[in-house]
N, C-alpha and C positions, 0 to 999 in steps of 0.2 A: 696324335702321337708323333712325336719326332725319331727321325732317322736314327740320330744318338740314343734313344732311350730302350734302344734291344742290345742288352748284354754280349757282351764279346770274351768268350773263355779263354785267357792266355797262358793257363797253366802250363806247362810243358811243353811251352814254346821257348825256352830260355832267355824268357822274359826278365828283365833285372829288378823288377817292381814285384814279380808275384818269385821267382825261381829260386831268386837270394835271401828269401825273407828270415830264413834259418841263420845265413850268415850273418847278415845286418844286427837282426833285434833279438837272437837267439830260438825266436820261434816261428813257425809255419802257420798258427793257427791265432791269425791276427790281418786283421784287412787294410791291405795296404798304401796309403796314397803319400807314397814319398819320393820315386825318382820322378823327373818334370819331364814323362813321356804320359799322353793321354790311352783309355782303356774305350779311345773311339775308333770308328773306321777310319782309314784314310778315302781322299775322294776315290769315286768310282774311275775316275779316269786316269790315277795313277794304276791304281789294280789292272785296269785294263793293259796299258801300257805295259806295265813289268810282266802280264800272262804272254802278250804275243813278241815282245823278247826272247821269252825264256823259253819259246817254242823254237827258235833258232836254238838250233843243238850245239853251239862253238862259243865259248865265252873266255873269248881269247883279249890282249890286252888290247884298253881303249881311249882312244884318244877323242879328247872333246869338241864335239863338234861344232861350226861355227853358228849351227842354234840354239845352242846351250846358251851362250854368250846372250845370242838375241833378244831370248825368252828373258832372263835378267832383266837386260837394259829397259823391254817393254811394262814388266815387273815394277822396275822400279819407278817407272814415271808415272803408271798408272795409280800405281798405289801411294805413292810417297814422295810426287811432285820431283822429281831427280832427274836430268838428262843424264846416265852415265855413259861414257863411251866404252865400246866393247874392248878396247885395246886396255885400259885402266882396271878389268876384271883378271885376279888370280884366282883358279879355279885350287882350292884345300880340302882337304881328307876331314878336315874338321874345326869349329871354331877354337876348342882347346888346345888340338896341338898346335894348331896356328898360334895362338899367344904366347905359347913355350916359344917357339920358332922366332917371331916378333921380336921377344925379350933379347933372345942371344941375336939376331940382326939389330936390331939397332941401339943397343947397349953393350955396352963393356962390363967386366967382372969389378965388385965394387960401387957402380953408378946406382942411382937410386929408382925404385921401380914406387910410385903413388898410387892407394889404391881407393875405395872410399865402403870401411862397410858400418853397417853389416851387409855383407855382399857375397856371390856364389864363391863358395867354399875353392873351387881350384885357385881361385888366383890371389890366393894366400901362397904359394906355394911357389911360383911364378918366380918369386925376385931371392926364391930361399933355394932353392932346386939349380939355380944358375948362376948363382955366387952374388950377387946381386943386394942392395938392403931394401929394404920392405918398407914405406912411409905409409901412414894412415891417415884420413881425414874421415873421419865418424862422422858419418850423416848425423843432426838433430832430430830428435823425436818431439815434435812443438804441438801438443793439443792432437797427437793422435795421425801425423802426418810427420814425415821426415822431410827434411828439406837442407840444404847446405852448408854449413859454414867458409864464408867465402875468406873470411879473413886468414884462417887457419890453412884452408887452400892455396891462399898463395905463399905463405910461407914456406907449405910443403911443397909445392909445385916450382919454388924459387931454388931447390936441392932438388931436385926430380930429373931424371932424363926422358922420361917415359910417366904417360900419364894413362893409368886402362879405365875406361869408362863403363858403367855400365847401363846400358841405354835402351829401351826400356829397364828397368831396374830389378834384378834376383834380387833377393826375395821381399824388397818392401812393397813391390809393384807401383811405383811411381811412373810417371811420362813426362820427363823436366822437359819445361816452356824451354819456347825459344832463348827467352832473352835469361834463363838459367844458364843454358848451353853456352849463349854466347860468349856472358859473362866469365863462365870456366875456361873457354876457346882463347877469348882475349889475353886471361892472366898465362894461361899457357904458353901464347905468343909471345909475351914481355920478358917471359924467364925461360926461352927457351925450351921447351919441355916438349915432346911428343905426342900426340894422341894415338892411343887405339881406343874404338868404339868398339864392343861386343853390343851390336845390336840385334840380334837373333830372334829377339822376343818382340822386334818391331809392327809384325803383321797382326798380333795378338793385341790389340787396343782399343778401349772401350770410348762410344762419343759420350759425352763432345769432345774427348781429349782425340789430339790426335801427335802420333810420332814425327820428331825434323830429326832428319839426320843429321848429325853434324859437320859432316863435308858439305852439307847444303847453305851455310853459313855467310860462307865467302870465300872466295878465290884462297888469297891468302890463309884461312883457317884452314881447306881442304891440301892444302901444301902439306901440312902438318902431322894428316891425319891418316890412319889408316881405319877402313870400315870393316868390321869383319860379319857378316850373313848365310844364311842357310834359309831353304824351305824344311828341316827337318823341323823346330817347335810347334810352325805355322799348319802343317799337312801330316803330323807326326809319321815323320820318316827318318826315324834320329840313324835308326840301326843301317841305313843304305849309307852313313859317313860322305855326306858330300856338303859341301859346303863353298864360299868364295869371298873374296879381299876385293874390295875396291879401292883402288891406290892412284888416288888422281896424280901424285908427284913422280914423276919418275925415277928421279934419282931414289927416293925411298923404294920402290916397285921392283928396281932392279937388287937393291940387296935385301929384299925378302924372296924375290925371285933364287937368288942367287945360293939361300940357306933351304928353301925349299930341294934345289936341284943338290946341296949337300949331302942331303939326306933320302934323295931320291923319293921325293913325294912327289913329283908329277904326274903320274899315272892314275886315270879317273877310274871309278866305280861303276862297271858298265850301268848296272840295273838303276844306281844313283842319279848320275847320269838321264836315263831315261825318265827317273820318278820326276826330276826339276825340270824337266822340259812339259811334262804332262803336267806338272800341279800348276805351273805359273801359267800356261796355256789356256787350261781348261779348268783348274779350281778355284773360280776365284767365287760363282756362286755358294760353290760348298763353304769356302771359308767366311759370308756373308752370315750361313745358315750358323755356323759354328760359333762365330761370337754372340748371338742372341742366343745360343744353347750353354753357354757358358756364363753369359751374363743373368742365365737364369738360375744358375747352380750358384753362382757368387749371393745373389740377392735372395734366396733359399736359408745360405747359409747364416747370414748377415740375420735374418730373420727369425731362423731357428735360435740362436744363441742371444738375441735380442732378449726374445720370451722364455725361451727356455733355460738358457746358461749364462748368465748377466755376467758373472765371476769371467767370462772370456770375451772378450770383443774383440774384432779383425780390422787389422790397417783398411783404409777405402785402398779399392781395388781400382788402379786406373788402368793398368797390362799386365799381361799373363795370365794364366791360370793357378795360378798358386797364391794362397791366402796367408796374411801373417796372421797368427796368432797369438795374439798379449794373454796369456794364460801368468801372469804373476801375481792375481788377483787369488790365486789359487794356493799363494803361501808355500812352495815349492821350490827347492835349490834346482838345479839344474842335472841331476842323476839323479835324483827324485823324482821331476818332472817325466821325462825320458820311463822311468821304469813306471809311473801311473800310468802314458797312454800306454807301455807294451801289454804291462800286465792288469790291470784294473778294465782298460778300455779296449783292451786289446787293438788297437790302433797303430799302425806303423808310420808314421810323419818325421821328415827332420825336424833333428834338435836345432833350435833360434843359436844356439852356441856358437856349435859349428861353423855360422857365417860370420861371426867375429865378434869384437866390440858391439853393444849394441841390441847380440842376440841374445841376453841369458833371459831366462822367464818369457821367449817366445817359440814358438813351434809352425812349422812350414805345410802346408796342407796344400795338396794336391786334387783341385776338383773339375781335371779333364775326366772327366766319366761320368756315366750314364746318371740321369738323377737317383735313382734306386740305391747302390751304392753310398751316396753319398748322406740318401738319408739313414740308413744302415748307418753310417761314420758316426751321424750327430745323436741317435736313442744310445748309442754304447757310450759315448761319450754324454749322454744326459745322467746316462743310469753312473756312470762310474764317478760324476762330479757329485751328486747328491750323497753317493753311500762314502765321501770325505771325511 
């Protein structure tokens, strides 16, 4: 029995997965795998860490210490081939607001913001929120796998100021090769255009795929680029908000720096803070145990609607934990769709919508959690697609 497979009750912990389930889908009494926080432990050694913190009685304001930085830099060579230097780390409150922040630093009102979805719902919102125009490049759906249009990339990236990536990829769960990256990285360089990578889902990836950051690229391409990371998807510690920018160019560094100290976000998260120092230190076993605990939920799942639910098939999963769901086999508009898993299956999932072009007839499944659970998700969902 695995460590992940003893239930963890979050009711009432103002959980946004279980506490808003009222707000979201209109009801309480429907199981929920929709926001991309898992219903698993964090390691044992962050928990540690945040108890004998939180036994010093003064949680007064903190400044990040020059281990934080450390644990990063060794973080990331370990994991992801990267020398970063600790000077080139921006320590952020969060990947999101980071990319609000990004937008207004390195664009003007007007300029054009590129995005590519169907893709995590915030950054629709990015280039509309900021006065900014919105371009889109729709991933292709070829045979069951999404993959690029490059041509149309560069036409959009040739009117682009700012280009947001997303890397590993919400919610089709891709891990673009190198020479995908590259190839985006290059046409960016020719028409001038910006990179931010939201790579946050980096740590979370299945072999033989493995993640290249994009500032790993080359010189000239990490000039370009801003990285933005967190150990919050990887050791689910979304709610301690700490996050960091890796900004090899300086001239960019300094005026992100610059919108950050605007707005008076430099000030860290004490307990956060301590959790990123403990996870990158000391969890890297648990996060060894955790992808084969999730690659076991993914190929569960894969399996159960194989035999069980033909009428649904799931994108292959190469990162994340969140599964797409092509349920338009299902004959289903799209508030249609939405109101069979609330009420029929009683299931709470995003809507495929939501994430733009691309997502109508899909649904987003959330399967950090225990196996039990999840088989729960698939017999309600068995029973509600048969009584169609």
């Amino acid at each position: 029995m695995s460590l992940f497979d003893t239930p963890v009750d979050r009711r009432g912990t103002y959980a946004v997965q279980y506490d808003e389930r009222r707000v979201k889908f209109g009801s309480d009494d429907l199981l929920p795998l929709w926001v991309a926080d898992m219903d698993l432990p964090s390691p044992r050694c962050v928990t540690e860490a945040l108890k004998r913190r939180a036994e010093h009685p003064v949680y007064g304001y903190t400044l990040y210490p020059e281990r934080f930085f450390e644990a990063i830099v060794r973080w990331m060579e370990r994991r992801h081939g990267w020398r970063v230097e600790p000077g080139s780390i921006l320590p952020i409150p969060g990947v999101v607001p980071a990319l609000n922040l990004l937008v207004t630093a390195l664009t003007r009102p007007g300029e054009a913001v590129l995005i590519q979805p169907p893709v995590y719902h915030p950054f629709f919102r990015l280039a509309r929120s900021h006065g900014r125009r919105l371009l889109q490049n729709p991933l292709r759906h070829d045979r069951g796998c999404y993959r690029i249009d490059f041509d149309d990339f560069r036409i959009k990236a040739r009117e682009a100021k700012l280009f947001i990536l997303c890397s590993p990829h919400n919610p089709v769960g891709r891990v673009w090769e190198a020479d995908e990256l590259e190839r985006m990285a290059r046409i960016c360089l020719e028409e001038e255009c910006l990179i931010v990578s939201d790579e946050v889902h980096a740590d979370i990836v299945y072999a033989p795929c493995r993640h290249t950051p994009v500032a790993t690229l080359s010189r000239e391409i990490s000039r370009i680029t801003v990285t933005l990371n967190a150990p919050s998807k990887t050791f689910n510690i979304a709610g301690l908000n700490t996050a960091y920018a890796v900004v090899e160019n300086g001239s960019l560094r300094r005026r992100f720096e610059a919108e950050l100290r605007r707005y008076e976000l430099t000030m860290g998260n004490l307990f956060g803070i301590e959790a990123l120092m403990a996870a990158y230190e000391g969890g890297e076993g648990w996060l060894d145990e955790l992808l084969a605990y999730l690659r076991g939920n993914i190929d569960y799942v894969n399996a159960f609607l194989h035999e069980q639910i033909p009428a649904v098939t799931a994108t292959p999963v190469e990162a994340t934990y969140l599964m797409w769901l092509d349920c338009r086999n299902l004959g289903l508009d799209d508030e249609a769709l939405e109101r069979f898993f609330v009420r029929e299956a009683k299931l709470g999932l995003n809507r495929g919508i939501s994430f733009g072009e691309g997502g109508s007839g899909f649904m987003r499944l959330n399967v950090g959690c225990p196996r039990a659970k999840l088989e729960e998700a698939m017999k309600r969902l068995e029973r509600a697609v048969a009584a169609l």
